[in-house]
N, C-alpha and C positions, 0 to 999 in steps of 0.2 A: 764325389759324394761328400768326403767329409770337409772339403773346400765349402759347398754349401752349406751343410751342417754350420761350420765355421762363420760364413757373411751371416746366418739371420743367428745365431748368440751376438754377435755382435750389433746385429739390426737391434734386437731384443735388449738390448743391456743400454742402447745409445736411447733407444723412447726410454728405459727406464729412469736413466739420469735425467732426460728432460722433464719427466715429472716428477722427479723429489724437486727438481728444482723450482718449477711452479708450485708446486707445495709449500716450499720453505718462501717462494716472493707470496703466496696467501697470506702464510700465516703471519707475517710482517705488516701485511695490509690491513688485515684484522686488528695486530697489536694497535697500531696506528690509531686504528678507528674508537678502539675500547679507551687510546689514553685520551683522542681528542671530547670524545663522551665523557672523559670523568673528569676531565680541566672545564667543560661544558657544563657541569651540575655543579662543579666547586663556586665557576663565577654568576651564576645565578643565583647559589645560596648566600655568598657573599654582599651579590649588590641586585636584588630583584630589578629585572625592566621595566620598565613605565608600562602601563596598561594600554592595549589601544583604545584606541576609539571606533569601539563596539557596541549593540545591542544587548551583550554580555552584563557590561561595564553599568546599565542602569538598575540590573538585581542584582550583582555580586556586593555588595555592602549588606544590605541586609533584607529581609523577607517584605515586602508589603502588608499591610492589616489586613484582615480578612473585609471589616466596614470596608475600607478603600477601591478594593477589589470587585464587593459586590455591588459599589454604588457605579463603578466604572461601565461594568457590564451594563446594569441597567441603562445610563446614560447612552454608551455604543448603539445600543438595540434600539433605542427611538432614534439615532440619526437617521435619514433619507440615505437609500442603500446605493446610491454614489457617492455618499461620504464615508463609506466604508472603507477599511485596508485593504492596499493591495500588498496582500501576503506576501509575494514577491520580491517585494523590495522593501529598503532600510528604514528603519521609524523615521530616521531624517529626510527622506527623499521629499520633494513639493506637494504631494500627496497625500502622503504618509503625515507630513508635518500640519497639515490646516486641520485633518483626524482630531491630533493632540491636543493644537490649541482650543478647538471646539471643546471639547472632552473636559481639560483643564479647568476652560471658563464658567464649568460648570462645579466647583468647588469655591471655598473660601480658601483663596490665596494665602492668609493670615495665618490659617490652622492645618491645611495640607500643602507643603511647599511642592514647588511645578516639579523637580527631579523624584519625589515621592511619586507621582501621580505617574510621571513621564516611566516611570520603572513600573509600575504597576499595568500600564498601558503597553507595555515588553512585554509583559509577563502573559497579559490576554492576548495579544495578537500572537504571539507561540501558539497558545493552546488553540488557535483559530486553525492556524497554518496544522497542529497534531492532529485533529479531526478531518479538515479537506485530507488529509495524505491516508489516515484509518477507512476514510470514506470511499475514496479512488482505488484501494487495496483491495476493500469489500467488493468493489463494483470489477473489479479486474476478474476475482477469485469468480462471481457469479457467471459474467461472460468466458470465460477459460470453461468453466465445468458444464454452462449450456452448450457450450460448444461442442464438447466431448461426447455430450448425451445425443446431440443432434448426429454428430459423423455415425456414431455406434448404432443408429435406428438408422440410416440409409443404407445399412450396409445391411439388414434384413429385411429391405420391399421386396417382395417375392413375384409381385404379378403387375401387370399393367394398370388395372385399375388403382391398386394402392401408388403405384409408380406417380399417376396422374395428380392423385392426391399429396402425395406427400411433395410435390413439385412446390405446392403452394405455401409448405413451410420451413419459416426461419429455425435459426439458435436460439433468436431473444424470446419464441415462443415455447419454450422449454419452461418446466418446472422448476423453483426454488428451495432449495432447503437450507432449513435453520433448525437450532438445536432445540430440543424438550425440557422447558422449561423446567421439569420436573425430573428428566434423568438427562444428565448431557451424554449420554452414550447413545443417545436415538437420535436420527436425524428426522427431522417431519418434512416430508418431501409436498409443497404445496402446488400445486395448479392454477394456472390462473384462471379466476373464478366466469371468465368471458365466454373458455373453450367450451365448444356443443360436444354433447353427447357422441358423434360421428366422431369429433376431433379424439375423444380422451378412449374412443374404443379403437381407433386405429392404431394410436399408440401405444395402447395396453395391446395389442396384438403382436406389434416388434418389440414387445419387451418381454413376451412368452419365450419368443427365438434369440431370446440372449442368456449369453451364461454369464452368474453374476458370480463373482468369485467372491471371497472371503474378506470381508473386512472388519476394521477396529470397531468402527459405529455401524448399529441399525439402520436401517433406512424404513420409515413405516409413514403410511399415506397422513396426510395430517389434513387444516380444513384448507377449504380454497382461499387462493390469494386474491383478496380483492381490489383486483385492480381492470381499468377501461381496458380494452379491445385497441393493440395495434395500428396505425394505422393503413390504410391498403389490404386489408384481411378479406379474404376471401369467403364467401357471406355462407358454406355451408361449415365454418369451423366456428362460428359464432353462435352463444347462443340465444336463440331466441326470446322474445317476453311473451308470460305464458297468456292466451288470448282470451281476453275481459269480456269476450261478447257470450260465450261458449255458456 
């Protein structure tokens, strides 16, 4: 008994030296790291790097005019929309670069120089590339949350004939919501303005059989969204034009 008692102290005492001593090669490794980071800050404060050759590198000097900017945009929005950016890739790419020149040849050389223009033309195809990305986010968020609402109503069809019915509907045929203009704590949950009568009553029927739990924002019916009818829809969820002969 106290043979064993005796092997695991000693079991115990041999891991414990193994790791002060990993401890102690850490903390050297860290020293290391902290002095090769402060000899790293000292020789860049000393002797700054050359800049590369970036898209960076044609606004960091100074801001563009607001004139310049707005005359660019203008110019961009009349090209022929195959002469537009590809967001993608570098302002210098083959591409990228006939954009520029076009763009350019549209100023007097004389009074706006081409690296003026060429940096303000940076400057816009960012703010091109910040909205496709705000836009794909929006579109992301809308499809995530129709989707939600769609799994949540299948999971209360109660009988065969809704069964049949609701066979016939998508996610992308779910409602949207957007904020109230007037209080952002309300969400206005829209419709699309296509859905029949039959469509917007069967699913106000699985929305009776849900519990809605507690949230930050309202959700309150707002007007319909007006937009065309899916296509491949199923012709008793559409709705109809009211009939001019009657």
């Amino acid at each position: 008994m106290h043979r064993a008692i005796s092997e695991m102290q000693t079991t115990v005492l041999s891991r414990l030296s193994d790791m002060e001593q990993r401890m102690l090669d850490l903390s050297g490794r860290i020293l290391k790291l902290e002095e090769d980071a402060a000899q790293q800050r000292l020789a860049t404060t000393e002797s700054p790097a050359p800049a590369a050759v970036s898209e960076q590198n044609h606004t960091r000097a100074r801001k563009t005019p607001t004139e310049i900017q707005n005359r660019i945009r203008e110019v961009y929005k009349n090209l022929d929309e195959d002469m537009h950016f590809r967001i993608d890739e570098g302002i210098d790419s083959e591409h990228n670069s006939k954009i520029v020149n076009l763009v350019v040849a549209e100023f007097d050389k004389d009074q706006y120089p081409r690296t003026v223009i060429k940096g303000g033309l940076v400057t816009y195809k960012r703010s091109l590339k910040r909205a496709l990305t705000e836009e794909e986010t929006k579109r992301r968020v809308k499809r995530s949350r129709q989707q939600r609402l769609w799994e949540k109503r299948c999971g209360k069809v109660n009988d065969e004939e809704e069964r049949r019915l609701w066979n016939d509907v998508k996610p992308s045929m779910m409602s949207e919501e957007e904020s109230d203009p007037e209080d952002p704590q309300i969400l206005l949950r829209r419709r699309p303005s296509w859905r029949s009568d039959q469509f917007n009553e069967l699913v106000d029927a699985l929305d009776t059989r849900t519990t809605t739990k507690s949230v930050m924002k309202r959700r309150v019916p707002g007007p319909p969204l007006e937009v065309p009818p899916l296509p491949s829809v199923a012709n008793w969820m559409v709705r109809q034009p009211p009939d001019t002969n009657v």
